[in-house]
C-alpha positions as CSV (number, residue, x, y, z in Angstrom):
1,X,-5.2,108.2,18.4
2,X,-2.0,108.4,19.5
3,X,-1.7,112.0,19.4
4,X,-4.5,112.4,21.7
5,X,-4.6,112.6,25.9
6,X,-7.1,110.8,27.7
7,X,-9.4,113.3,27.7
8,X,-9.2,113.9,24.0
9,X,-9.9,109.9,23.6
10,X,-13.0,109.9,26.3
11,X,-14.1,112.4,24.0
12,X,-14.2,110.8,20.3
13,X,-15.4,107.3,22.0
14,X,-18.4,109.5,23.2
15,X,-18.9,110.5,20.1
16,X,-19.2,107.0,18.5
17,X,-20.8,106.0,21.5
18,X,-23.4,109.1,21.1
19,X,-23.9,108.0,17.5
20,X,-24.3,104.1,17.8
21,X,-27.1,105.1,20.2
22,X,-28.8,107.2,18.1
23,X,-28.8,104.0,15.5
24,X,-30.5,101.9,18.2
25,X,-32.8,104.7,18.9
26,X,-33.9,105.5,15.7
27,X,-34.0,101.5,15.4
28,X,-36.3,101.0,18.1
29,X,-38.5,103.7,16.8
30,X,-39.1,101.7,14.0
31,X,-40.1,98.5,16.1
32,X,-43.9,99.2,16.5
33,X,-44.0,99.6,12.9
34,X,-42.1,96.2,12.2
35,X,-44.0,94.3,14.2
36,X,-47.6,96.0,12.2
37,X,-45.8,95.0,9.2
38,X,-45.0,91.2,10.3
39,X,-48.8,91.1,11.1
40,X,-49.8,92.4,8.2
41,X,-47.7,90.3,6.3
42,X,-49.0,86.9,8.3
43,X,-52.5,87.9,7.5
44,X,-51.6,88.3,3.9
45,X,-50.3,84.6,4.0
46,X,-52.9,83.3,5.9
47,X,-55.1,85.1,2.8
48,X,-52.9,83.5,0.1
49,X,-53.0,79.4,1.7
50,X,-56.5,79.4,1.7
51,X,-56.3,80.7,-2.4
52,X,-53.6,78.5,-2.8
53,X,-56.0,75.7,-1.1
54,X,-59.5,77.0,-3.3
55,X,-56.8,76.8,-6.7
56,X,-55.8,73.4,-5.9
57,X,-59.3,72.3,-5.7
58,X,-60.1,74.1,-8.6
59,X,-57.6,72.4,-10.6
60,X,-58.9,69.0,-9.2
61,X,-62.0,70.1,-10.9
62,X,-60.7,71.0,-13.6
63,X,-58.5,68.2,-13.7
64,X,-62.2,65.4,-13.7
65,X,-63.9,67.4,-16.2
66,X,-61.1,67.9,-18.5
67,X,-61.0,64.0,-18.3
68,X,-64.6,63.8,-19.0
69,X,-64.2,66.1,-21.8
70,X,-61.7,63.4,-23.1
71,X,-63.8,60.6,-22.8
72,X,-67.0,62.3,-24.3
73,X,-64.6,63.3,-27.7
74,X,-63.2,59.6,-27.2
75,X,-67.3,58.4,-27.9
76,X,-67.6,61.2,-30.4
77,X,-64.9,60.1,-32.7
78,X,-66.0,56.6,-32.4
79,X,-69.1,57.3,-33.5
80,X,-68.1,59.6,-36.2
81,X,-66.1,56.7,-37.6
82,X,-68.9,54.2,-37.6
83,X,-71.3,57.1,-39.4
84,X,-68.4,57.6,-41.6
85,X,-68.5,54.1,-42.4
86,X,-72.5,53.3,-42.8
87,X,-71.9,56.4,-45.1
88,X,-69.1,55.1,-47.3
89,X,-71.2,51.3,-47.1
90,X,-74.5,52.9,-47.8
91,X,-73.0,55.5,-50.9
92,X,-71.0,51.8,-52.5
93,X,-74.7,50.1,-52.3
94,X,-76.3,53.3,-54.0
């Protein structure tokens, strides 16, 4: 820029000034549809807490019965032993 008069300067800085305001405007175009966007996005994690929150109870569920399950093949393998062993007594007697 040292080549350049005043004038020549005022010129190019308008220039650059011209084009950062056409970044801001095009920017501020783009608000509305920022701000849809963050809404939409809110809703769509508003959406996924309450799944999160229905999972988590679901696992809680899932968590009881699987320890149900546990207990119920606990008493079945207890009594499978004590068949087991009537049979074996019962087959020596025979």
């Amino acid at each position: 820029m040292e080549n350049l008069d005043d004038d020549e300067v005022k010129l190019v800085l308008g220039e650059v000034l011209l084009d950062e305001l056409k970044v801001i405007h095009e920017y501020v175009q783009d608000i509305p549809q920022i701000k849809a966007d963050i809404i939409d996005l809110k809703a769509d994690v508003a959406v996924l807490k309450t799944d999160v929150a229905v999972l988590k109870t679901d696992v809680s569920v899932l968590k009881t019965d699987m320890k149900a399950v546990k207990l119920t093949l606990a008493g079945h393998g207890r009594q499978f032993k004590r068949f087991a062993q009537r049979v074996t007594k019962l087959e020596a007697a025979a």
